[in-house]
C-alpha positions in Angstrom: 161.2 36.5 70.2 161.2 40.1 71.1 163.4 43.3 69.6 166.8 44.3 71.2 165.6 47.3 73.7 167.5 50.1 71.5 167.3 53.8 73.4 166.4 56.0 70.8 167.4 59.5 71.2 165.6 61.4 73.5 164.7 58.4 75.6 166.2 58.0 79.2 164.5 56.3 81.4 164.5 52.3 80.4 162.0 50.1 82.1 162.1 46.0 82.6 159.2 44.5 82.6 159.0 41.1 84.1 157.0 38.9 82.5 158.0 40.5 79.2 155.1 42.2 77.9 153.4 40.6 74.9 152.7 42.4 71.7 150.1 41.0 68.5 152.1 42.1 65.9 150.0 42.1 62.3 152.6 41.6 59.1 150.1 42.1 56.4 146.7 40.9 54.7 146.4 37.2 55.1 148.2 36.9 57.6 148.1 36.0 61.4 148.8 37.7 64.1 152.2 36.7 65.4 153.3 37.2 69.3 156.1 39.2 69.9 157.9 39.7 73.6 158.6 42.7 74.7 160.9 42.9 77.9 161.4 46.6 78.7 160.6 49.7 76.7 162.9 53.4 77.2 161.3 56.1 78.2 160.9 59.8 77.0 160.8 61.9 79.4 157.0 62.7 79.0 156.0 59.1 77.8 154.1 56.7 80.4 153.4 53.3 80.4 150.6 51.6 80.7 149.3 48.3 81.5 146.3 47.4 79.6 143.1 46.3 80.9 141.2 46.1 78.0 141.0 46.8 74.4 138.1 46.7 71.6 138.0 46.0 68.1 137.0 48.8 65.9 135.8 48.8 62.4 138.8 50.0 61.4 140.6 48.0 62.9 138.5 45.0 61.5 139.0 46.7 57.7 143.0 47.4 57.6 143.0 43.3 58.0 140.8 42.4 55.2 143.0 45.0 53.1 140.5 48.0 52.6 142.3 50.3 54.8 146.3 50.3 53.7 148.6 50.3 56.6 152.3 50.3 56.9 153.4 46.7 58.4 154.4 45.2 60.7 152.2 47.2 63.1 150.5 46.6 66.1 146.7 47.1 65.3 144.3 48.5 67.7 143.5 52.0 69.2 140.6 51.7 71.7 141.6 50.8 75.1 141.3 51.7 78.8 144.9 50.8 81.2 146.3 51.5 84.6 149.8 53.7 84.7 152.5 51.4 85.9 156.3 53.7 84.7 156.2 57.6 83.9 159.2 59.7 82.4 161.5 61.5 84.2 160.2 64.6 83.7 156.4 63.8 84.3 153.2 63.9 82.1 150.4 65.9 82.4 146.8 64.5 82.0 144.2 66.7 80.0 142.7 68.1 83.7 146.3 69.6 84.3 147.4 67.6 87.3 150.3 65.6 86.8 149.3 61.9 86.2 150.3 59.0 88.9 151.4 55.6 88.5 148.3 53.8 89.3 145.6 56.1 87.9 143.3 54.3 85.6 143.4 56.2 82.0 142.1 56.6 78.5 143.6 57.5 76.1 143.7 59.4 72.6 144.0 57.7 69.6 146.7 60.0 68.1 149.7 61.9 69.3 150.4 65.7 68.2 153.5 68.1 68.9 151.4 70.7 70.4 153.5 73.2 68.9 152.4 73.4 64.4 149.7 75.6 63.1 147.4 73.0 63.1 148.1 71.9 67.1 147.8 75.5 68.0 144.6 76.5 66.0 143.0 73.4 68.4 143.2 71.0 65.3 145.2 68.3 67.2 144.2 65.6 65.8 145.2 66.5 62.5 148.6 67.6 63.6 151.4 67.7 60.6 153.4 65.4 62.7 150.9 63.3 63.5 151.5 60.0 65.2 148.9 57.2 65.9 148.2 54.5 67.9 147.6 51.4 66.0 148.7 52.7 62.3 152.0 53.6 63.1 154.8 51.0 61.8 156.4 49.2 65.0 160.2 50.0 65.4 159.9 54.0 65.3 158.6 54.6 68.3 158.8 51.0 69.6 156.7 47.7 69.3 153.8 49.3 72.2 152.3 51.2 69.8 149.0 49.6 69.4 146.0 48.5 72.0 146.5 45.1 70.9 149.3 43.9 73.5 149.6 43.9 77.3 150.7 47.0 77.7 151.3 50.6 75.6 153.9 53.1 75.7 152.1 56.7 75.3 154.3 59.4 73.8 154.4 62.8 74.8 151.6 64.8 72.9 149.0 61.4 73.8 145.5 63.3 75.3 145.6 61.3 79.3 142.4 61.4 80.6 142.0 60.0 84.1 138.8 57.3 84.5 136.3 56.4 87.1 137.5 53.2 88.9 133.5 52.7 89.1 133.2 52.6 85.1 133.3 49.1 83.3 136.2 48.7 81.3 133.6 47.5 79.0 132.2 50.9 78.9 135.6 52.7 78.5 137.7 51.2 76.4 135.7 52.8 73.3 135.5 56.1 74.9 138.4 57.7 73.1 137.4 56.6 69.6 133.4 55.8 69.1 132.5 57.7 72.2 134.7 61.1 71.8 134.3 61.3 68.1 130.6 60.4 68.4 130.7 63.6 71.1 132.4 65.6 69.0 129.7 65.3 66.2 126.7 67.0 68.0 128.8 69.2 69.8 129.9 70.1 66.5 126.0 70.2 65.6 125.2 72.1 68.5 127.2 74.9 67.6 125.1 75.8 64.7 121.5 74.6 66.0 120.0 74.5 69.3 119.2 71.0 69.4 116.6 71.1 71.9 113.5 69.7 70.3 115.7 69.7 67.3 115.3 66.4 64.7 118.5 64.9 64.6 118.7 62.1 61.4 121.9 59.6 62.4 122.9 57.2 59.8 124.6 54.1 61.1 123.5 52.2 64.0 127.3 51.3 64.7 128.6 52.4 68.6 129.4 55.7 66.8 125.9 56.3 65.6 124.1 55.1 68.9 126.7 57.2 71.0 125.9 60.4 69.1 122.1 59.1 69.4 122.6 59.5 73.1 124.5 62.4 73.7 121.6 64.2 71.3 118.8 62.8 73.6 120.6 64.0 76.3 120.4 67.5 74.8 116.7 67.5 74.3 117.5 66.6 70.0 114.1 64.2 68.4 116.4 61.2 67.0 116.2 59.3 63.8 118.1 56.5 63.0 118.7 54.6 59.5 120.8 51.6 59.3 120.3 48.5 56.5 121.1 45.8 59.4 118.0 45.2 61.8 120.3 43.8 64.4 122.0 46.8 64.5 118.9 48.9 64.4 117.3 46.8 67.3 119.9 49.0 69.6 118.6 52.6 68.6 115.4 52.1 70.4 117.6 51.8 73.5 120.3 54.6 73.3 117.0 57.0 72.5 116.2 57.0 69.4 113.1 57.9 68.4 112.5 56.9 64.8 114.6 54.1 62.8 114.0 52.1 60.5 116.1 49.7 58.3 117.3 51.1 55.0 119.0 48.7 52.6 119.9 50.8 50.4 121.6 53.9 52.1 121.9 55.6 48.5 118.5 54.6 48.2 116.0 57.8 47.4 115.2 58.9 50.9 112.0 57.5 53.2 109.8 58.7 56.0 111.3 57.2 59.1 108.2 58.6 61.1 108.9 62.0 62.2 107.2 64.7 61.2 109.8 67.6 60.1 113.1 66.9 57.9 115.9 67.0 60.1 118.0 70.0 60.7 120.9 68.2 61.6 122.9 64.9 60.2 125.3 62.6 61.6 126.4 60.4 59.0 128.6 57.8 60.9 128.3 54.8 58.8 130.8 56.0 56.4 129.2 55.2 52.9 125.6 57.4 53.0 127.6 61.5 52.6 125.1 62.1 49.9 121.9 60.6 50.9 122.8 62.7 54.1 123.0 66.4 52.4 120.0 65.5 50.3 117.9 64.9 53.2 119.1 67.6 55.0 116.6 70.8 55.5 117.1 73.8 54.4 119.3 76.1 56.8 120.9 72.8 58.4 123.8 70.9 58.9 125.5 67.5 58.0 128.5 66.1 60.0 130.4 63.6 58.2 132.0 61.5 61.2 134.6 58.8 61.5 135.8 57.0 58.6 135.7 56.8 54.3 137.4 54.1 52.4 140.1 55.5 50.4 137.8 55.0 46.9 134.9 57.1 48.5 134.1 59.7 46.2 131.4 61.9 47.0 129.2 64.0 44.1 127.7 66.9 45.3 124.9 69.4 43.6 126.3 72.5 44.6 123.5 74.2 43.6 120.9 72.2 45.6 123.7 72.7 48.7 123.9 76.7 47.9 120.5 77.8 47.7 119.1 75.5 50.8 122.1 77.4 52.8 123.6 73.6 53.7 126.6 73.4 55.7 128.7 70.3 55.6 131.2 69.6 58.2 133.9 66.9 57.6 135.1 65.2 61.3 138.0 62.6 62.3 139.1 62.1 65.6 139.2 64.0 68.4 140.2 66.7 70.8 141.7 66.3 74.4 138.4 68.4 75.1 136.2 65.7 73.4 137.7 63.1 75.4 137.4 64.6 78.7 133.6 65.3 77.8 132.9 62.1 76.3 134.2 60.4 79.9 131.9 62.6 81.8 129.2 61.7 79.5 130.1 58.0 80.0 130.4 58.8 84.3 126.9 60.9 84.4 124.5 60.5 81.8 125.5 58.0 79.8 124.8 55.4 82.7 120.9 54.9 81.4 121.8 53.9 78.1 123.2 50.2 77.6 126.8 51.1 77.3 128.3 48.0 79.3 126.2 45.6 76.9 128.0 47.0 73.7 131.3 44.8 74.1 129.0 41.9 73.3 132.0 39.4 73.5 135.0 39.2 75.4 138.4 37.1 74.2 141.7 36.7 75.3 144.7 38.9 73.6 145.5 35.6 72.3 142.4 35.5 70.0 142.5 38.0 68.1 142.6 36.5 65.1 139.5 34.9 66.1 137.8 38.3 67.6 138.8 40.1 64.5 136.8 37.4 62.2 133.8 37.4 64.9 133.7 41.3 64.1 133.3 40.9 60.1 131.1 38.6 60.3 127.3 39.1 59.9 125.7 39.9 63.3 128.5 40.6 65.1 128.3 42.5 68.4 129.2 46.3 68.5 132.7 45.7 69.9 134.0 42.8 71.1 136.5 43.2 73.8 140.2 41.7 74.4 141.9 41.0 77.9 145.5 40.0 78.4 145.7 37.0 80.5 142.4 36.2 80.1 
């Protein structure tokens, strides 16, 4: 049984939608999934609608339901998915490029919504907005019960980064593009501001699609990749999105170990999300460590500041992305990215229906990179 449609202020334009969209609501640790219909959804005048074609589990995703990740409930998990535009507002959105967004353009999405208008919005910090919304953490009711990648369709606010998509692309190969692709994009670009990575050794920890995406992108850019990971199925990927060096590390707080290549690296992606101090240690003198995507709550980092001082380190802390990122990381994904082995990451695909099932496939050991969910399928 679905909510009364309620217009909340603001909101003009009310859509039906016939079937009645279907929602997985999540209710807590524990817990299944439970179905929810949705049979229309009101309209800002800047929000859109889409229908979704596809959406991926996350790690995060996969950690807010075993209870390491507090969330407010009941939510609708899920942030990584590619759609198709079916309603806009009255008054229009605009996607990223500038042009005004049709219904029937095939999109991606960001994973948070900003105001565009705080300090933080308007010193290009989106992301970290002070009235930030997001996709797949926000409490259902507020802003709706389409509010996570987990149902048949998502209502996008106004302040969501639309990025139009190749119709050529796999939706296997997009849905991941505004989370593990843009933030692994906006790692080494980060990187790249500081060092030319061209011939540059590039030490990624965490063979996750995070890792391997930023392994890419550095190839790409001419960067002499190393990758550390304690799971050899994991590891078995690097090889493949052009890593150079890898080798399994059990231990990733371990004292470091030669992974092959001959000069320390200048620059470090951590992306695993529990190696931050094995990363500045191994860093060279003069270079710098992005920490990228996600800590656990408990993660506390000790740091020698004088080792970090006098070898000039810079540490850069990253989460989510820009509109910029996004558009980049597509392009990357449309171009480039085509020789590396994107499509084979979504190594299982489910029904919206299984979710509960696809969430426990992604905890356990060996699990794909991403496994994917369909509606209808």
């Amino acid at each position: 049984m679905g909510t009364l449609l309620i217009r909340p202020p603001g909101h003009r334009r009310d859509v039906a939608l016939r079937p009645a969209a279907t929602a997985m609501v999540w209710i807590g640790e524990g817990h299944a999934h439970e179905t929810i219909a949705v049979p229309g959804v009101a309209l800002g005048d800047h929000d859109a609608l889409v229908a979704v074609e596809m959406s991926t589990v996350c790690a995060s995703d996969v950690r807010t339901v075993l209870g390491q990740a507090p969330s407010p409930t009941p939510l609708v998990l899920g942030h990584e998915s590619v759609g198709r535009v079916i309603a806009i507002g009255d008054a229009g959105v605009t996607a990223v490029d500038g042009g005004p967004l049709r219904i029937g353009d095939r999109v991606v999405w960001s994973a948070t919504v900003s105001c565009d208008a705080c300090d933080r919005c308007l010193a290009g910090l989106t992301q970290k907005c002070r009235t930030l919304g997001a996709y797949g953490r926000d409490r259902i009711g507020i802003h709706g019960d389409l509010t996570g990648a987990f149902s048949t369709h998502m209502q996008l606010r106004a302040g969501t980064r639309i990025v139009r998509v190749p119709e050529s692309l796999p939706a296997a190969v997009l849905s991941p593009a505004s989370c593990a692709t843009a933030t692994a994009w906006a790692a080494v670009s980060r990187a790249a501001r500081d060092h030319d990575l061209d011939g540059a050794v590039v030490r990624i920890y965490g063979a996750g699609l995070v890792g391997l995406s930023a392994a890419a992108i550095a190839v790409e850019q001419g960067a002499l990749v190393e990758m550390v990971d304690p799971d050899p199925v994991r590891l078995a990927w690097a090889s493949r999105f052009g890593a150079r060096h890898h080798r399994v590390e059990h231990d990733l707080d371990s004292p470091d170990a030669s992974t092959g290549a001959d000069a320390a690296p200048v620059v470090v992606i951590e992306t695993s999300g529990c190696a931050a101090a094995k990363a500045i240690d191994s860093v060279a003198a003069g270079g710098i460590v992005v920490l990228a995507g996600e800590y656990l709550p408990a993660s506390v980092l000790g740091l020698d500041a004088e080792s970090l001082v006098s070898r000039l380190v810079t540490v850069v802390g990253l989460r989510g992305c820009t509109g910029a990122d996004l558009v980049e990381a597509v392009a990357f994904l449309a171009g480039r990215g085509r020789a590396y082995p994107f499509a084979e990451a979504v190594g299982d695909v489910r029904s919206l229906a299984e979710i509960d099932e696809a969430i426990a496939a992604a905890s356990a050991p060996g699990a794909p990179l991403r496994i994917g969910l369909v509606p209808g399928r």
